[in-house]
C-alpha positions in Angstrom: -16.3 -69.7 -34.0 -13.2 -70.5 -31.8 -12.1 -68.5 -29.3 -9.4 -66.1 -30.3 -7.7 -66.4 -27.0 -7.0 -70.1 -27.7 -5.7 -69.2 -31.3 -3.5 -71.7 -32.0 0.3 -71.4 -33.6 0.0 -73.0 -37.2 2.8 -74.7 -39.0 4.2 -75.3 -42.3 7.0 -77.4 -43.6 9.4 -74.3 -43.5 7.6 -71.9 -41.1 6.0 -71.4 -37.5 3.0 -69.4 -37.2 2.5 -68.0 -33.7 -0.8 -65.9 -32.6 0.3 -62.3 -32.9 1.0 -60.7 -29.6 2.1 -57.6 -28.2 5.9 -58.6 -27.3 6.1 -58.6 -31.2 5.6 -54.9 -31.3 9.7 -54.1 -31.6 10.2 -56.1 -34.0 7.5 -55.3 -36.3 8.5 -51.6 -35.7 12.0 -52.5 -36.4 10.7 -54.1 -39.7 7.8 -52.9 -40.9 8.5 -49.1 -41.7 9.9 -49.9 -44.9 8.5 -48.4 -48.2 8.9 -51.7 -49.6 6.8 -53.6 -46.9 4.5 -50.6 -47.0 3.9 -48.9 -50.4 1.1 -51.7 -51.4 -1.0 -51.8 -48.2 -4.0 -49.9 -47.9 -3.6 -46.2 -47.0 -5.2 -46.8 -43.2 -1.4 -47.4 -42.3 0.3 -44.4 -41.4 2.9 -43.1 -43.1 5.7 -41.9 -42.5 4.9 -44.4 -39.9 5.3 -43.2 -35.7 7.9 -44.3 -33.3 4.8 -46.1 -31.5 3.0 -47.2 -34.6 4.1 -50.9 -33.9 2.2 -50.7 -30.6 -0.4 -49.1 -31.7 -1.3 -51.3 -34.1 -0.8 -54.5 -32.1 -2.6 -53.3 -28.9 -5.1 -51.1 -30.0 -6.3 -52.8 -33.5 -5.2 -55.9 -34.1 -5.6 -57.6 -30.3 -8.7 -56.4 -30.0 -9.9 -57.6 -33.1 -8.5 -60.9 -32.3 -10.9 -60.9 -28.9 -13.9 -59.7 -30.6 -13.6 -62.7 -32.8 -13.5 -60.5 -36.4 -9.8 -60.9 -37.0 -7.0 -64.0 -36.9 -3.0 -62.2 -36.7 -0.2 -64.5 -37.4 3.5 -63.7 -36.8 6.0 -65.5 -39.4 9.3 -67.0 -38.2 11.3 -69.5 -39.8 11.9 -73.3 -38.3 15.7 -72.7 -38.3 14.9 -69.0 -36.9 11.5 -69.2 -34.2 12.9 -66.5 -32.9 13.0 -64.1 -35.5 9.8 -62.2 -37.0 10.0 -61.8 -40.2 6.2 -61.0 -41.3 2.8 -61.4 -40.6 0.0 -62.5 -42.4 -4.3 -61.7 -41.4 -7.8 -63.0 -42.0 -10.3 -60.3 -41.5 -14.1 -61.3 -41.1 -14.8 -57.9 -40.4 -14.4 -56.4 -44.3 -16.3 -59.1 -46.6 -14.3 -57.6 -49.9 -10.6 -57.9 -47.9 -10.6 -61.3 -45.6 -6.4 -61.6 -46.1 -3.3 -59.8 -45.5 0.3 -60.4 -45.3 3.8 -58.4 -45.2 6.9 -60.0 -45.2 10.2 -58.8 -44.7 12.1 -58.3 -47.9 15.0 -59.8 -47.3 13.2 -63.3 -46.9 11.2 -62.5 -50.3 11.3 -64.7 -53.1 11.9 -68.0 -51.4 8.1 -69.1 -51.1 7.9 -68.5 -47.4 4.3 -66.5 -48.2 2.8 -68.9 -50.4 3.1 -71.3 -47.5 1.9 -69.0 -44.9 -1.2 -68.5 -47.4 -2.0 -71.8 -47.8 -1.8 -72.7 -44.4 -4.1 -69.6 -43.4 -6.3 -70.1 -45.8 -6.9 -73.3 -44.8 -8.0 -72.1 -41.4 -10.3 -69.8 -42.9 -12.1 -72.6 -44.8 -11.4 -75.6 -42.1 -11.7 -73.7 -38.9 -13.6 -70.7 -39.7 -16.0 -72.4 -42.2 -15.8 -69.0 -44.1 -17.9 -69.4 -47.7 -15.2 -67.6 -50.1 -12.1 -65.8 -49.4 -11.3 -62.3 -51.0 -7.9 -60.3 -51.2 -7.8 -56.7 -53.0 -4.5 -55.9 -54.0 -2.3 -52.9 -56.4 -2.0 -54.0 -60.3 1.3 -53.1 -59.3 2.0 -55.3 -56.7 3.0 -58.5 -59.4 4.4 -60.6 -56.1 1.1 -60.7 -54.5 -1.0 -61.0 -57.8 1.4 -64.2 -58.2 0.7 -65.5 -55.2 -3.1 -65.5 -55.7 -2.5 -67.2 -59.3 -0.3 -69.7 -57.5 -2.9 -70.5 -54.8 -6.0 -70.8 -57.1 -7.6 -67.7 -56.7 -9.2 -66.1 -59.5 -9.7 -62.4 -60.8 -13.0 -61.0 -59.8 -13.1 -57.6 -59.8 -10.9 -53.9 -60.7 -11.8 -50.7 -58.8 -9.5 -48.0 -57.4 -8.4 -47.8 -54.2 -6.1 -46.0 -51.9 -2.6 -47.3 -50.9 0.0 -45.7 -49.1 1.7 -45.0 -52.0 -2.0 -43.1 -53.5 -4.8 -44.2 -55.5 -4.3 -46.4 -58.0 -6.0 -49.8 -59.5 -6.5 -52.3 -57.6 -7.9 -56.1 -58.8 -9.9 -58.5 -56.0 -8.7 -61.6 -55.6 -11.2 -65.2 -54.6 -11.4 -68.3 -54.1 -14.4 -70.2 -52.7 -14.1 -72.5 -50.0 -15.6 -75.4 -52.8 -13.0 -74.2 -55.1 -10.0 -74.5 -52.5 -11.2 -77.7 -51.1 -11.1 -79.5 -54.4 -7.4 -78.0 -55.5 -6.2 -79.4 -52.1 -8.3 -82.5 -53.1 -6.4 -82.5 -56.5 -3.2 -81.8 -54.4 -3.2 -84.9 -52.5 -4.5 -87.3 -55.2 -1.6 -86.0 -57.5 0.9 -86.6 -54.5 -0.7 -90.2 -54.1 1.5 -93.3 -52.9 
């Protein structure tokens, strides 16, 4: 397992992917408490959500987490913006039915930027990690992210209820296997070809 300390910044055509750290606490609290960014996330996340929660989060959960080796945080920023948070996406080792999660900030939605952060995450989860399969609850409700999962290969595995910060409601699990991903990148470069 590599060392979370040496987690390294991941990269895709659009995006840069730095380790999450606690200097991006403002601007996640500046982001974040939005009931668009929040209303599909599981109902751990406090809501309304504290003047500190940012903080919190960052120092108390999420670096932690990162040391212990259970959990991988990625900030989002843009090539043309590195400065600028705009989301952040998660592997968790530590629940075996919920090893991904992302937020982005809706005023960069619908131009792809998450597919490519999933794909690239993903790929350290199967490459790096050498994780078996790779499972994502999320709302019925929540059609962007049940896209997402249809646009990165993942199949429907499961319905149950669960509890969001918007309340209970049904929920579908998300997978892919690590066989299953390797051969749709597989597929991906052939059909690219020369």
């Amino acid at each position: 397992m590599p060392d979370a300390a040496a987690l390294p910044t991941l990269a895709t055509e659009r995006l840069i992917l730095p380790p999450l750290g606690l200097d991006d606490a403002p601007a996640i609290q500046r982001i974040f408490p939005q009931w668009e960014v929040v209303r599909y996330l599981a109902d751990q996340v406090p809501w309304p959500y504290p003047a500190d929660g940012a903080r919190t989060y960052v120092e108390q959960v999420a670096l932690p987490a990162m040391r212990r080796g259970v959990q991988w945080h990625w900030s989002l920023r843009t090539r043309a913006e590195p400065d600028r948070l705009i989301g952040l996406i998660s592997l968790m080792q530590d629940d075996p039915g919920n090893n991904r999660g992302f937020w982005l900030d809706p005023d960069f939605r619908g131009h792809g930027y998450m597919t490519e952060a999933s794909e690239v995450v993903t790929g350290y989860w199967f490459d790096v990690l050498d994780q078996p399969v790779l499972r994502a609850p999320k709302a019925i409700a929540n059609d962007g992210s049940r896209n997402l999962s249809r646009r990165t290969g993942m199949r429907l595995v499961a319905t149950e209820e669960r509890g969001f910060v918007s309340g209970r409601m049904q929920a579908e699990v998300w997978e892919i296997t690590r066989d299953e991903w390797r051969a749709r990148k597989h597929q991906a470069t052939r059909s690219a070809g020369p």
